[in-house]
N, C-alpha and C positions, 0 to 999 in steps of 0.2 A: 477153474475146473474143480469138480470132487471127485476124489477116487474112495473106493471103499477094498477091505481085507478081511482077511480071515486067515487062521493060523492051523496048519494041517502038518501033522509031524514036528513038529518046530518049528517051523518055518511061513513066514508070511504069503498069503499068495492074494495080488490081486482080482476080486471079481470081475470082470466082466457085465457090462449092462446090457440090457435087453435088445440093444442096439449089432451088439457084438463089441462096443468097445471098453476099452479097459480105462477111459475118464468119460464125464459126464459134463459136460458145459454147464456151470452154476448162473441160470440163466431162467425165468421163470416168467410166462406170460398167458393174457388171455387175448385169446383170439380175436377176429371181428362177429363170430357167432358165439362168441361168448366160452367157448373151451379154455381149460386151463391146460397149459401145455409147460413143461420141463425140460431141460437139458438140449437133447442137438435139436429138437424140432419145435423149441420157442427160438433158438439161436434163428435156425433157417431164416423164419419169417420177421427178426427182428426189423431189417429195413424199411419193410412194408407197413411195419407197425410199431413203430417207434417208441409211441407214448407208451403204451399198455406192455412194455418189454422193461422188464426188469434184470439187470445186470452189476455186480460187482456190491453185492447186498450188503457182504462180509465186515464192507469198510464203513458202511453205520452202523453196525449193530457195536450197543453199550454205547454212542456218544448222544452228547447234547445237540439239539438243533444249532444253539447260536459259536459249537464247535468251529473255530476258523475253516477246520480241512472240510466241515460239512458247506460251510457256507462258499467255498470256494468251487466244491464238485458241482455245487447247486445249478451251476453257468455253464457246466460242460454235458449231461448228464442230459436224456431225452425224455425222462418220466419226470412227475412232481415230485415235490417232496415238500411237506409241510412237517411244522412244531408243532407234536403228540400233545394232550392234554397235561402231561407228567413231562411235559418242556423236552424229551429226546425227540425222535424223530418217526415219520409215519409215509410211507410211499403211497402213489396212485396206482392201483393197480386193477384193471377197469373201471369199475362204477361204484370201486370203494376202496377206502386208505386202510393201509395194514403196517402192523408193524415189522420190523426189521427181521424179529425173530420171527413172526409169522412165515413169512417168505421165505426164510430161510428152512425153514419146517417145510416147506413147501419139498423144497431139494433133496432133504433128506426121506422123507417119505419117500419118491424117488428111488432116490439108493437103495433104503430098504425092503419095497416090492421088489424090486428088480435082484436086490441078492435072495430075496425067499425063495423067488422063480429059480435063481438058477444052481440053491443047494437044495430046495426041494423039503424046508422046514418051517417053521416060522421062528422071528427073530425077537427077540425080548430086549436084550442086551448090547449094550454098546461104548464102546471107547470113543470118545469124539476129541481129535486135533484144532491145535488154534496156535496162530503164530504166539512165539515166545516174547513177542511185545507185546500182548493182548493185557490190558489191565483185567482188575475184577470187577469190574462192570460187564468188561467185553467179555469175559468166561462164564458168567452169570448169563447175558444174555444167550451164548450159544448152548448154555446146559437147558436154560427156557425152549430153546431152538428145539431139541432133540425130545423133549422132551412130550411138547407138542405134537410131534411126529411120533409120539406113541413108543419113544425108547426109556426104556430104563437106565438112566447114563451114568455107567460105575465110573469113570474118569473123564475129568476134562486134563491135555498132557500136550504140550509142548510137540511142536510140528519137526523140531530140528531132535527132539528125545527119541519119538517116533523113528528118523530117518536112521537115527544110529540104532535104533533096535533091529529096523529089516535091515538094513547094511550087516549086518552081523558081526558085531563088536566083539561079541562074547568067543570068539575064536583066538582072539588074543589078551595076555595078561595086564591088569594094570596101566591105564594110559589116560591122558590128556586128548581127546580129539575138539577139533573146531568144526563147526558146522554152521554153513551157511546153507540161509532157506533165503531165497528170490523168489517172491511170488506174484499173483496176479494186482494185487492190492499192499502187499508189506514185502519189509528188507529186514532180515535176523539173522543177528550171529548167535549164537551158544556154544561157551566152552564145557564141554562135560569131562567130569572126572572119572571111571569105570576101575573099578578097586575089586580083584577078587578071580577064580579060577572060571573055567566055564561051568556052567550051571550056579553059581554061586553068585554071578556078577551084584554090584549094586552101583545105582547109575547117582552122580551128586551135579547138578547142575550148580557148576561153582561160576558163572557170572552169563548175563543175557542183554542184548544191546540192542535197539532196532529201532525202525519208522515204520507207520500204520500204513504210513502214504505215502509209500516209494515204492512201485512195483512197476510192474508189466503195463497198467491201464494208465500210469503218472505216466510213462514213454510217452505211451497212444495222445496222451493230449497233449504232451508238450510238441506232436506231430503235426496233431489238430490244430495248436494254433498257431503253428508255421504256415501251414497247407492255406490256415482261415486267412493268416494276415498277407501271405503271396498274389493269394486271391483278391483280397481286395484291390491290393495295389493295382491289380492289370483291369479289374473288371468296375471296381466302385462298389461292389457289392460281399457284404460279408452273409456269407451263407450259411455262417454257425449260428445264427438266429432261428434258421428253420428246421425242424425236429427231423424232418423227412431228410434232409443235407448232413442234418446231424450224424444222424446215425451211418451213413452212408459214407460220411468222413474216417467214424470211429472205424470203421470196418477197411478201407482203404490204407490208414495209420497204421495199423496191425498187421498187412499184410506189406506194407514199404519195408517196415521194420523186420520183422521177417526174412526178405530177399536182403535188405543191407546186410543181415549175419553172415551170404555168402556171396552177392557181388557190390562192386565198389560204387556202382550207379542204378536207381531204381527211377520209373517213369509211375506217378499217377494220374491215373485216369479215369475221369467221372465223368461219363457225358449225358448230357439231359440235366447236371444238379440243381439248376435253375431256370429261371425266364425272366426276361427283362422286356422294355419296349420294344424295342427288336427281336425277338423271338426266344425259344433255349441257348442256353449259356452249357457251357461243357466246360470243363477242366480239365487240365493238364499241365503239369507241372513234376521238373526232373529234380531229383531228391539225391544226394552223393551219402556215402557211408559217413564220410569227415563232415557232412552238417548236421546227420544225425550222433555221431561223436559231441561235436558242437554242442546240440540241445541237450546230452546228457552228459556233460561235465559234470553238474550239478551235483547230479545221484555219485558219481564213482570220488569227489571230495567226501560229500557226505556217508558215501559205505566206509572210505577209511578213515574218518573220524569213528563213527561207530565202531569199526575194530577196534580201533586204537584203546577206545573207552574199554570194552570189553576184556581185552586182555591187561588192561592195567587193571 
């Protein structure tokens, strides 16, 4: 998701998109008539339309095609993705390949119609976030991003800097805070230092820790291909092949995961996800909170190493 702000008396205040809400599904697609559509109404129809639904852009932008973590998404992931001329990466998004930042320009445009609409100016200017593991490729590519989208981008700044400026740090003196950012795509610590009275702060990012490809969408697959590999066992048929199952998983994954944060046992349910000799195949399969614990052991070894680095 993206969210956008603006700062009114002091204080941060979230926009609102033209939706009414206060995030934007970073989610970019073209229709079967050929419309480009953003946020919750390329989401809607991603099931239906798989291929031409671009999702979780964030995490190519600034890498190499032959990147392991790009070559690994490459299998999970329902749109193409080929090696750009310039060896990074380039998506299918209708009836033509675009790059990372393109797309993502796409989002931001977005944000920014939708905040002009509802402060009623037009908008020149912009602070753009990026997680604090983001090398300089990846901040290069999203200042290209903004840029595109027709902003003038006086900082690119740190996702967990950001959280401590609207948390509002500056209300107390001199301190050490930790901040973690869990996102859809990355996992980031930042220790920050905050030296100074209020109105005087100044912020030192004294050390920063993280993974590009640990987030919310790494769960979702490692859902996916529990869900993929349960399934075949009972059925014979792995229906993470088919784009249309795909996507239809991805969406399932995210909503298991979901209900596990507050009951111990979740049911999914896909019916119609295929056809065999015998007619449509349906799916169903019960999911316990301790197997999704299970699947992400992984991530919670790996965030406390990552602490661990950090603070030392």
């Amino acid at each position: 998701n993206s969210a956008m702000a603006f700062v009114e008396g002091g204080e941060p205040k979230i926009i609102e998109n033209t939706e009414g809400v206060r995030t934007t599904p970073s989610v970019v697609a073209v229709s079967k008539s050929g419309e480009r559509l953003v946020g919750l109404l390329a989401k809607r129809q991603a099931i239906t339309n798989p291929k031409n639904t671009i999702h979780g852009i964030k995490r190519l932008m600034g890498h190499k095609f032959e990147d392991p973590n790009i070559q690994r998404d490459r299998g999970l992931i329902s749109y193409a993705i080929e090696r750009s001329e310039d060896g990074g990466v380039k998506v299918k998004l209708g009836d033509k390949f675009s790059r990372p930042e393109e797309v993502s320009a796409m989002i931001l445009q977005k944000l920014k119609k939708d905040a002009e609409a509802k402060l009623g100016e037009k908008i020149t200017d912009a602070v753009i976030t990026v997680p604090a593991y983001f090398d300089d490729s990846q901040r290069q590519a999203t200042r290209q991003a903004g840029e595109i989208a027709g902003f003038n981008v006086k900082r690119i700044i740190n996702e967990p800097t950001a959280a401590a400026l609207a948390y509002g740090f500056n209300k107390k003196k001199d301190q050490q805070i930790a901040v973690y950012d869990f996102g859809g795509g990355t996992f980031d610590i930042s220790i920050l230092e905050i030296t100074g009275g209020e109105g005087e702060q100044s912020i030192m990012v004294k050390a920063t820790d993280g993974d590009s490809h640990m987030g919310g969408e790494d769960i979702d697959q490692k859902i996916i291909r529990w869900i993929g590999d349960q399934y075949k066992k009972e059925s014979g048929i792995d229906v993470r092949k088919d784009a249309l199952a795909l996507q239809r998983l991805d969406e399932a994954a995210e909503k298991a995961k979901i209900e596990l944060s507050t009951a111990l046992q979740t049911e999914v349910n896909i019916p119609f996800i295929t056809s065999g000799a015998d007619g449509p195949k349906h799916l169903l399969i019960k999911m316990t909170r301790a197997k999704l614990e299970e699947l992400t052991q992984e991530f919670i070894d790996r965030a406390m190493d990552i602490t661990k680095r950090a603070m030392e």
